[in-house]
FIZA-432046 format. One record per atom (N, C-alpha, C): x negated, y negated, z negated. Coordinates in steps of 0.001 Angstrom, whole numbers, padded with zeros to 6 digits, always signed. Example, Ala and Ser with C-alpha at 12.3 -4.5 7.8 and 13.67 -1.06 7.14 Angstrom:
-013190+005690-007800-012300+004500-007800-013200+003300-007800-012850+002250-007080-013670+001060-007140-012900-000030-007870
This chain:
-113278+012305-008465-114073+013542-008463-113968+014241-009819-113988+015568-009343-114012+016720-011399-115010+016660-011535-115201+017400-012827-116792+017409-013625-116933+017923-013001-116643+019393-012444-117227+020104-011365-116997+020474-010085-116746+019268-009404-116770+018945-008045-117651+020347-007184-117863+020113-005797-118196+020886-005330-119713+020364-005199-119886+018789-005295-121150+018134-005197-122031+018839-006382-121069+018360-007898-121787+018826-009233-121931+020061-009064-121270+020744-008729-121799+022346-008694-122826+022455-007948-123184+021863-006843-124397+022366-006048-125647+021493-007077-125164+020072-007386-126293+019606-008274-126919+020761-009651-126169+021616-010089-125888+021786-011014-127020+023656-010424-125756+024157-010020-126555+025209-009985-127501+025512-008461-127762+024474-007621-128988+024321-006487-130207+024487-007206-130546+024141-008593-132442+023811-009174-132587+025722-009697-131016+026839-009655-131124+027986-010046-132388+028551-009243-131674+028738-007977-132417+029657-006710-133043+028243-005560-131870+028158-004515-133041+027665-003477-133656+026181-003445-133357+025660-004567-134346+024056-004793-134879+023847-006339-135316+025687-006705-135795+026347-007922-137270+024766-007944-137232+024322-009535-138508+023454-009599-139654+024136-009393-139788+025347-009831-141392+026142-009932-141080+026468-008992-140865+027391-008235-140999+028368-007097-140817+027293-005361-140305+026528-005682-139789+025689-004390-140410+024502-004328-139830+023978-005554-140966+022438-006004-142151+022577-006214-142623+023889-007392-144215+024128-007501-144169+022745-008882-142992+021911-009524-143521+021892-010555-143606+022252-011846-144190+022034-012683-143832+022654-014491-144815+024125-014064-145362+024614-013409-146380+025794-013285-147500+026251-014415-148149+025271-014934-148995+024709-015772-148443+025867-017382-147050+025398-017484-146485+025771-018895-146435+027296-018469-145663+027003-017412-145047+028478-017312-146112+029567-017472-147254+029367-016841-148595+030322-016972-148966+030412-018474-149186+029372-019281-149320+029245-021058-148230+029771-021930-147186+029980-022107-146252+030352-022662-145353+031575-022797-145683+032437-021587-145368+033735-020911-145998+034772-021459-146360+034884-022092-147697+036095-022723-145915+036827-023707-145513+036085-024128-143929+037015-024798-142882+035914-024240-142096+037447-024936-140830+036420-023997-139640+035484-024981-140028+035660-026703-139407+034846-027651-139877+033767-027009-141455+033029-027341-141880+031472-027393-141246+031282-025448-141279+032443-024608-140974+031771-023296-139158+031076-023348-138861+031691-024107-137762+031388-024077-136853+030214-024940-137788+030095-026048-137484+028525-027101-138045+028091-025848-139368+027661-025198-139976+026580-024402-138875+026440-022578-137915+027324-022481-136749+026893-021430-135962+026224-022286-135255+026481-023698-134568+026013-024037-134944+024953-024000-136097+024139-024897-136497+023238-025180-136294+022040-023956-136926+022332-022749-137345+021576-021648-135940+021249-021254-134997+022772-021772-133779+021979-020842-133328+020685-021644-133147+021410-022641-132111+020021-023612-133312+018332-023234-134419+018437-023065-135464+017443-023329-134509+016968-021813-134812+017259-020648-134611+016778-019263-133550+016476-019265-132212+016922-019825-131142+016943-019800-130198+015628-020192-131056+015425-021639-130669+014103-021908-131715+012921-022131-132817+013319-021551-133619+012362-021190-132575+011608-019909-132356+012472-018660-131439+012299-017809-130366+011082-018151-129739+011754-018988-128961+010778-019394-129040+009691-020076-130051+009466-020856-130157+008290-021274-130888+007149-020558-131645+007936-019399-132444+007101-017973-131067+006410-017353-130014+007452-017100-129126+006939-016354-128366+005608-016730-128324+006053-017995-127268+004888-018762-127911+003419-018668-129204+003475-018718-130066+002380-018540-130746+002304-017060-130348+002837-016156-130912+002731-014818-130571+000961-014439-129805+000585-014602-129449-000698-014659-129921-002021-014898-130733-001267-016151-131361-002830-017299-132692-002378-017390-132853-001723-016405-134745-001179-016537-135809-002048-015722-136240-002549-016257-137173-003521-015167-137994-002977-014249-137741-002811-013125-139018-001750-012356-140327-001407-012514-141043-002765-012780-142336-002431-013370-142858-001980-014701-141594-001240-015240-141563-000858-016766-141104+000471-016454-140590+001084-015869-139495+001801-015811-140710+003352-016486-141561+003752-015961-142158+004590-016120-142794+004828-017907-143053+003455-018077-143484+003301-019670-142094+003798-020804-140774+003190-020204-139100+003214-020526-139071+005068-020622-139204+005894-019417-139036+006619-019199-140135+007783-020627-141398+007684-020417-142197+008077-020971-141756+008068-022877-141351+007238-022961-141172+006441-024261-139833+007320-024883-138887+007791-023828-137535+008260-023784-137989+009649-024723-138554+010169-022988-139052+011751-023125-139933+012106-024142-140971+011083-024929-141699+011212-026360-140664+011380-027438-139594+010668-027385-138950+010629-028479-138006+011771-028723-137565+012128-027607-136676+013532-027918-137559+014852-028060-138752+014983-027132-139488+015836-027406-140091+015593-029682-140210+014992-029688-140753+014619-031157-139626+015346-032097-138111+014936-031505-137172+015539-032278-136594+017195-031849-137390+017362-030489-137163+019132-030679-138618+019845-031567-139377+019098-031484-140304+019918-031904-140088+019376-033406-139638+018741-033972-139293+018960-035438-138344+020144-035583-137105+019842-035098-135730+021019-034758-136885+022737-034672-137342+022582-033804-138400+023781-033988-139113+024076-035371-139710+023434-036078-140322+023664-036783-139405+023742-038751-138177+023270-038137-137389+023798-039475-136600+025164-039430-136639+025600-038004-135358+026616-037968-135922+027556-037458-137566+027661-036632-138088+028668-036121-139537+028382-036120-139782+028132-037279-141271+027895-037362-141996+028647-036662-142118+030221-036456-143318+031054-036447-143174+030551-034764-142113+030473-034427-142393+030348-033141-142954+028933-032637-142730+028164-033233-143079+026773-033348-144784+026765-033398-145077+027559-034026-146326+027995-034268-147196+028689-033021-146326+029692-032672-147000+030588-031130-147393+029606-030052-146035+028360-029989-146004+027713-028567-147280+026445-028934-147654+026000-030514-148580+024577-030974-147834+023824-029825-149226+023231-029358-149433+022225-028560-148245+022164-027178-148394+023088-026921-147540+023557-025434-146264+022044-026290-145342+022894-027065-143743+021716-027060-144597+019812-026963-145923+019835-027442-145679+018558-026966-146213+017801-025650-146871+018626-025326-147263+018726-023433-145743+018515-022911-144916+018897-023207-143566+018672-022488-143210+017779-021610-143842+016275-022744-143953+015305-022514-144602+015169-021169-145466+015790-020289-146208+015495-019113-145770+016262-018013-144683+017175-018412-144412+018150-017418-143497+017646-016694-144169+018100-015381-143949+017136-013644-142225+017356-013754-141813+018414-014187-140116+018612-014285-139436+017260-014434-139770+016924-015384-139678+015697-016532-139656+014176-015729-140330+013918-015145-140958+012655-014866-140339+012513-013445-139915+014139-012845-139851+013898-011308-138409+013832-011253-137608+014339-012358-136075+014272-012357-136087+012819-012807-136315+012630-013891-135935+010888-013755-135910+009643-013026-137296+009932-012156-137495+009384-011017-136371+009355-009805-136524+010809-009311-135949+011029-008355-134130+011426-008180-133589+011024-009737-132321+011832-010072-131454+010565-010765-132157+011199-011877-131567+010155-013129-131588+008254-012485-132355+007646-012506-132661+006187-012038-131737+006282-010792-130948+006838-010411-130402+006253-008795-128454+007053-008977-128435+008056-010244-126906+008720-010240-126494+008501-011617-125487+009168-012063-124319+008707-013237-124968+009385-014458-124294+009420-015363-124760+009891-016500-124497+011499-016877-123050+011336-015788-122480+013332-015535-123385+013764-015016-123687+013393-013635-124112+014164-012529-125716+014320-013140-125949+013278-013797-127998+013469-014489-127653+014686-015430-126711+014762-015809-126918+015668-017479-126778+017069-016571-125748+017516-015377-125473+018423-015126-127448+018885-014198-127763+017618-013357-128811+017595-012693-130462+018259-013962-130385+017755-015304-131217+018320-016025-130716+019310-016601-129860+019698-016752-129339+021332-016901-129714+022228-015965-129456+021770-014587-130035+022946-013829-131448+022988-013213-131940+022244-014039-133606+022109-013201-134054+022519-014832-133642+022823-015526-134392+023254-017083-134136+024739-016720-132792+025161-016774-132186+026527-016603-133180+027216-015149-133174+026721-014238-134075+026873-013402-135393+027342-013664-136101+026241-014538-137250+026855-014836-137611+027877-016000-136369+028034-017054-136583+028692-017934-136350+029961-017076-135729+030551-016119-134849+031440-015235-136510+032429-015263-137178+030926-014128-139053+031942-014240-140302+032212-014952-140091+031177-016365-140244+031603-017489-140182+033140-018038-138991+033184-018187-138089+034048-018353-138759+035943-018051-138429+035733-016730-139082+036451-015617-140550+037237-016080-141365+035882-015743-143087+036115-016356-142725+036801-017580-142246+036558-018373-142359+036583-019546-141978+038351-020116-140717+038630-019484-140330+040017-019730-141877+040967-018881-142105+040976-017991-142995+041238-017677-144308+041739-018149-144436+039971-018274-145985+040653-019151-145805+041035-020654-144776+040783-021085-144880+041341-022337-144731+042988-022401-143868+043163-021214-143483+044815-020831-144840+045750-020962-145108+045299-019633-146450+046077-019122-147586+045353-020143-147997+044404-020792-149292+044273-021443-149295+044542-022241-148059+044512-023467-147420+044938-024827-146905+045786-025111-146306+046498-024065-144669+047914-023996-144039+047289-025147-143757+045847-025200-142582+045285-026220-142128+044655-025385-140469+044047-026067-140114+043091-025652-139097+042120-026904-139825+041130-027257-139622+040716-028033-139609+041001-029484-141219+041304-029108-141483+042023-030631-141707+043734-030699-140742+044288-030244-140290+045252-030519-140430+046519-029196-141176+047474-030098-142220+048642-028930-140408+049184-027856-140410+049237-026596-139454+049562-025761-139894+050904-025003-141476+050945-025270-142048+052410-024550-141955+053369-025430-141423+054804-025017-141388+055571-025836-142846+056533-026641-143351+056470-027538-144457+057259-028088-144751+058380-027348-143907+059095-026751-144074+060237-025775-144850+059677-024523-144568+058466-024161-145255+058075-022924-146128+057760-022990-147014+057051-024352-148088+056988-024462-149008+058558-024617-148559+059304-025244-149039+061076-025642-149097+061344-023973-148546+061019-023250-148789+061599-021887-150170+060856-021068-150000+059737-021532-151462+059176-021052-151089+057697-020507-150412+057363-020416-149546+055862-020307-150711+054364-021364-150964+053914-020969-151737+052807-021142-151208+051235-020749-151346+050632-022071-150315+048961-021875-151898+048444-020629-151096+047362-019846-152215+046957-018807-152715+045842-019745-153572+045340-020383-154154+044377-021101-153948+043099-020276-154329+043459-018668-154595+041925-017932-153219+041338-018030-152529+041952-018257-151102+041118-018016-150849+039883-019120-151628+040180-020556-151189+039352-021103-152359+038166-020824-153432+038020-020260-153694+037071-020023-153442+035919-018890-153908+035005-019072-153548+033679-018252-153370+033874-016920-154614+034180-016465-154447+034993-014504-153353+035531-014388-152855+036738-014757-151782+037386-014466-150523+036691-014513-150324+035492-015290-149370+034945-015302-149141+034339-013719-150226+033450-012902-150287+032883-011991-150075+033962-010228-150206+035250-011002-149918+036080-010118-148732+036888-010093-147943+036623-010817-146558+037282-011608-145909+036209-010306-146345+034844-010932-145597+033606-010255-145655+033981-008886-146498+034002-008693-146987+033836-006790-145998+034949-006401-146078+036636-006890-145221+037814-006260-143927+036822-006633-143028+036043-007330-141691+035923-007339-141414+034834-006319-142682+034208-006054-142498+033096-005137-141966+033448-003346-143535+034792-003719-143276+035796-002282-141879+036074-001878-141240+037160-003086-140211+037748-003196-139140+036589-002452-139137+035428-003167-137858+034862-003070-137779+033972-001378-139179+033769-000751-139341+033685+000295-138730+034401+001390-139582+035508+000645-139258+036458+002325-137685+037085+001971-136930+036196+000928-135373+037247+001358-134614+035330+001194-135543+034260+001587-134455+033118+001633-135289+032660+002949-135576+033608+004416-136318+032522+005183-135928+031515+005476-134390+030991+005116-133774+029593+006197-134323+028676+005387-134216+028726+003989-134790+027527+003072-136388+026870+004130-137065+027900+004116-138335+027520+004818-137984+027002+006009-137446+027444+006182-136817+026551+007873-136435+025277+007585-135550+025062+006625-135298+023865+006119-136435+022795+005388-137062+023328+004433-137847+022605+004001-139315+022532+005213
């Protein structure tokens, strides 16, 4: 088999759209609602999760072997602490301020259902390719609706995007008003739900399937 078989490709880019973790799975929701208010910190916190899952993945895999079952979760936990520890240092030398926006969120990482449910259900049972390609596309996946939320509410609650005003001063002189609710927490959970809608009603077979 190639690195990118026709299997790895569906492993790989399936967690994009129709076996999306947030929107399909419903997990990692939690962050995505906390982190979305802009779309810089939304976007270190996809990066982050991917590289964390990615080779958490892989290093589950490599040891799927010599893991004692009734350990495996403590093994696992222990994995995902330790690389998370070393992105959120990596964060805090090369992009502090943002390191700063996301606090607490990079080390919650550690609990996010993404995390725990790929190793389980991925990593512990396939190779060390197919896990790394498998946490690539379930990170990319979720950073995808991250992402999303994120341009959004920063659009309409901020008229920035990434910092930087994108509405023209004329549109405010006309009577144009940033929506405030957007940058809070609710709106995030309702951003989610319309993309969930959206991607429903134009994928009905998935629902048929699942």
């Amino acid at each position: 088999m190639g690195l990118l078989s026709e299997k790895n490709k569906e492993i790989l880019l399936g967690p994009l759209s129709k076996n999306n973790p947030v929107i399909i799975q419903m997990l990692g929701i939690c962050s995505a609602l906390a982190v979305t208010a802009k779309l810089e910190p939304a976007i270190v916190m996809a990066l982050s999760v991917t590289a964390v899952v990615a080779f958490a993945n892989v290093i589950i895999s490599l040891l799927r072997n010599t893991i004692p079952n009734r350990i495996r979760i403590i093994v696992q936990l222990v994995v995902v602490a330790a690389l998370v520890t070393v992105v959120s240092e990596v964060l805090k030398a090369f992009a502090y301020d943002v390191s700063k926006q996301l606090s607490v969120f990079i080390g919650l990482i550690i609990t996010n259902c993404i995390l725990m449910g790929r190793l389980e259900a991925f990593a512990l049972g396939n190779r060390p390719w197919a896990s790394f390609l498998d946490g690539i596309g379930n990170g990319l996946g979720y950073g995808i609706i991250l992402v999303i939320i994120a341009f959004f509410r920063e659009l309409l609650g901020s008229g920035t995007l990434f910092g930087y005003p994108v509405i023209p001063q004329t549109v405010y002189e006309a009577g144009y008003v940033n929506n405030g609710l957007m940058i809070m927490p609710p709106m995030a959970l309702i951003c989610c739900a319309v993309i969930i809608w959206i991607h429903r009603s134009r994928n009905k077979d998935l629902q048929e399937e699942n």
